[in-house]
C-alpha positions in Angstrom: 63.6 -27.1 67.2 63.5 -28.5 63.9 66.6 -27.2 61.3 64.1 -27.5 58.5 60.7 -28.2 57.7 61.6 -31.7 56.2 63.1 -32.8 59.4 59.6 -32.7 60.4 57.8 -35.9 61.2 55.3 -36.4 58.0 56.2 -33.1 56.1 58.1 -34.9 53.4 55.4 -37.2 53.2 52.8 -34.8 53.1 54.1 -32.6 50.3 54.8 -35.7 48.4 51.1 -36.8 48.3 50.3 -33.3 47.4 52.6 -33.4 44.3 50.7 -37.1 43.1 47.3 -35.5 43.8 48.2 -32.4 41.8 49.5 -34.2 38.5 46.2 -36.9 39.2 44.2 -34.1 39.1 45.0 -33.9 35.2 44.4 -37.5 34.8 41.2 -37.9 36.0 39.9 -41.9 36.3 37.1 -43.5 38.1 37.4 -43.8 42.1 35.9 -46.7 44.5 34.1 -45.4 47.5 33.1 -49.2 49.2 31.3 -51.0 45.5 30.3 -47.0 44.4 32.1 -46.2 41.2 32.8 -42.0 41.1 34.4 -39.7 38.9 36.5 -36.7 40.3 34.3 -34.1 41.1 33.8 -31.4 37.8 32.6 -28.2 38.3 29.3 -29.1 36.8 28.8 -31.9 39.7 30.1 -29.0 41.8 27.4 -27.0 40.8 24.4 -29.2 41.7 25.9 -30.2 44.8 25.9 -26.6 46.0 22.4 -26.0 45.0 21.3 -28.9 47.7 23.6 -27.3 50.1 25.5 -30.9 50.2 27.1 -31.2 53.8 30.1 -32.4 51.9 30.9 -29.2 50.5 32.9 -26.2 52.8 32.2 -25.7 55.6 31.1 -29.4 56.0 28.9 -30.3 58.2 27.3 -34.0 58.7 25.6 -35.5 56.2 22.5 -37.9 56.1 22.2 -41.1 54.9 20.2 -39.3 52.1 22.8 -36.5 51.4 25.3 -39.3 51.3 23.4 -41.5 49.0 22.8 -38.2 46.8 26.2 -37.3 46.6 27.2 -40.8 45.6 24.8 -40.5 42.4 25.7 -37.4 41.4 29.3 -38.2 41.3 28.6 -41.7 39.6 29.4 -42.0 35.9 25.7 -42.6 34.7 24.5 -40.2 36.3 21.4 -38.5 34.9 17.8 -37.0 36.7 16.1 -39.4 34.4 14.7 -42.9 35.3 16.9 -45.5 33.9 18.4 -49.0 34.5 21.5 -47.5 36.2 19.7 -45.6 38.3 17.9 -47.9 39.6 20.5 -50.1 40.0 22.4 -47.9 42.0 19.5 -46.6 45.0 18.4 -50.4 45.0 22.7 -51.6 45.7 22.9 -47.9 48.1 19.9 -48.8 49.8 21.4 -52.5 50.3 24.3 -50.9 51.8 23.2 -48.0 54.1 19.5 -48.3 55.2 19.1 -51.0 57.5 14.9 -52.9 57.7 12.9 -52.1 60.0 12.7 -53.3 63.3 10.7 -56.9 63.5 7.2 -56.6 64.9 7.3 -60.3 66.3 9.6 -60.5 69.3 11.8 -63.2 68.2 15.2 -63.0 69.7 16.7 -64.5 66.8 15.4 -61.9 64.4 15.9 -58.8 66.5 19.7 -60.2 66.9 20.1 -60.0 62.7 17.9 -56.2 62.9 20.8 -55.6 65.5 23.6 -56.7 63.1 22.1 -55.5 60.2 21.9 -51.9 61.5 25.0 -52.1 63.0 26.6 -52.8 59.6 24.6 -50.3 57.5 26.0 -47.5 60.2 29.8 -49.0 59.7 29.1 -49.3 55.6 27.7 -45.4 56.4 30.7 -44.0 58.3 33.7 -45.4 55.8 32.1 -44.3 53.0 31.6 -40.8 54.4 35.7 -41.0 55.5 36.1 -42.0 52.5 34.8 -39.2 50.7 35.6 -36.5 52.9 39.6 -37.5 52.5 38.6 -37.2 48.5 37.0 -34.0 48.4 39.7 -32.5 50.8 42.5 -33.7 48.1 40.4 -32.0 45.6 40.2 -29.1 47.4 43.4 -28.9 48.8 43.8 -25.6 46.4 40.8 -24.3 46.6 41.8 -20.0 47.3 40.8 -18.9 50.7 37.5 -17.6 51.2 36.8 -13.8 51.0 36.3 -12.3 54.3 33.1 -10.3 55.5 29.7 -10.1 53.6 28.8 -8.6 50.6 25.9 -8.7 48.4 26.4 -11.2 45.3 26.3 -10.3 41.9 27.2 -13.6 40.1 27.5 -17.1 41.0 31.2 -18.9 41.8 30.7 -20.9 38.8 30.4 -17.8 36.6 33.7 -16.0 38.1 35.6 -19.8 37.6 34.1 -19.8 33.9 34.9 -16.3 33.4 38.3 -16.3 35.1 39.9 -19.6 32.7 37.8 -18.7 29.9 40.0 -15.0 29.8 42.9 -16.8 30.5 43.0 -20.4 28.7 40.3 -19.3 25.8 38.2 -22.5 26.9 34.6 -22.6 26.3 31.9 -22.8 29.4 31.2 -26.3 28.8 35.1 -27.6 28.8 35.5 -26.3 32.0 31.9 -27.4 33.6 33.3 -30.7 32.5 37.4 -30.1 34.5 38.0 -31.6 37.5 37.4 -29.3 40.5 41.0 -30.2 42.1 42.8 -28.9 38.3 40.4 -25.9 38.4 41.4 -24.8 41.1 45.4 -25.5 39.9 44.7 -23.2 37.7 43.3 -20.1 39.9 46.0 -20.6 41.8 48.4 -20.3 39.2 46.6 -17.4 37.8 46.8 -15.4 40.9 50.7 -16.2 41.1 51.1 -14.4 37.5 48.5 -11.6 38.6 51.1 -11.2 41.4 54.8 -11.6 39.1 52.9 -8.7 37.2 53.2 -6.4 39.5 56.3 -7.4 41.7 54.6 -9.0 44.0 54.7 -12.8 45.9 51.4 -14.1 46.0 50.4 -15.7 49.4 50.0 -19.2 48.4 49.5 -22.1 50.5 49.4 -25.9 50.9 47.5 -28.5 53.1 51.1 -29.3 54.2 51.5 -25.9 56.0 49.8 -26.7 59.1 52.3 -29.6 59.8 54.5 -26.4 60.4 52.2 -24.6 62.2 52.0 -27.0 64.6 55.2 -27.6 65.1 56.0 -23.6 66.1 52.9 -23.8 67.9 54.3 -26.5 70.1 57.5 -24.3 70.3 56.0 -21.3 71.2 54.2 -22.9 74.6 57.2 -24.2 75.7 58.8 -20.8 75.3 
């Protein structure tokens, strides 16, 4: 049995990519997702992406190549629900990318061989982008606080609790932190609910991706035990 978490095979690694993604989080800069410019997800983009119900959102679930192409644009830089030249730049490169032609009608071998390829290649252009975004969204949600348990009837939206919650405690306005990045919003609940805690003697239960490296390992213990 391991003497220490760090003797750990990818621990150390682990918690140092969690330390870089934390501090990146306050220095938000475009990302690449295959040709895609995005911007770190804001609560704002946050928003609309939970009024679609976007698969890319907790719980996850998978997406289509219209929920992919929908997330892409609402995370791009010019985005807007308006016509313009960027817009139509972007679904004419996306549709480039992931929607293959349709089948020929004639049946020439030649052109049913470059359907073949081209569909092929749309489904590959499909799947890294979707990797690709999932591994982002997880980083920025890597400190997201665990969901309540059982129902319970709703009486205001997330966005409203985050808003009010930072609002009390930083004195920002509702439209500075629509604008924050998701993965420093959520920094910041965190670190609130450590203070709540301190305030009344308390350790708050705080957590990091990098925990289940150590679950697994005592899990693995345990069943040869």
């Amino acid at each position: 049995m391991a003497r220490s978490p760090f003797d750990l095979p990818g621990y150390a690694e682990a918690l140092e990519t969690e330390r870089v993604q934390r501090i990146l989080a306050f220095h938000p800069v475009p990302l690449r997702v295959l040709e895609f410019e995005i911007t770190p997800m804001t609560l704002r983009q946050y928003s609309l992406l939970r009024l679609v119900n976007s698969p890319f959102l907790p719980p996850f679930a998978t997406p289509t190549t219209q929920q992919l192409i929908q997330l892409l644009w609402v995370l791009n830089p010019h985005f807007t629900r308006e016509e313009s030249e960027p817009k139509r730049e972007f679904f004419a490169a996306a549709r480039r990318r992931f929607v293959p032609p349709p089948p020929p009608r004639l049946a020439n071998r030649l052109f049913r061989v470059r359907w073949y390829f081209k569909r092929k290649t749309c489904e590959i252009n499909e799947a890294n982008a979707i990797d690709q975004l999932r591994k982002i969204i997880l980083a920025a949600f890597a400190d997201r606080p665990e969901p309540g348990t059982g129902e319970s009837a709703e009486y205001y939206s997330d966005e409203c609790a985050i808003i009010g919650e930072l609002a009390e405690s930083s004195g920002w306005s509702p439209e500075e932190i629509m604008a924050m990045p998701m993965a420093a919003i959520f920094q910041h609940l965190k670190r609130n609910r450590d203070v709540l805690f301190a305030q009344h003697g308390l350790d708050a239960l705080l957590s990091n991706p990098s925990d289940e490296i150590i679950q697994q390992h005592l899990a693995e213990v345990n069943s040869k035990n």
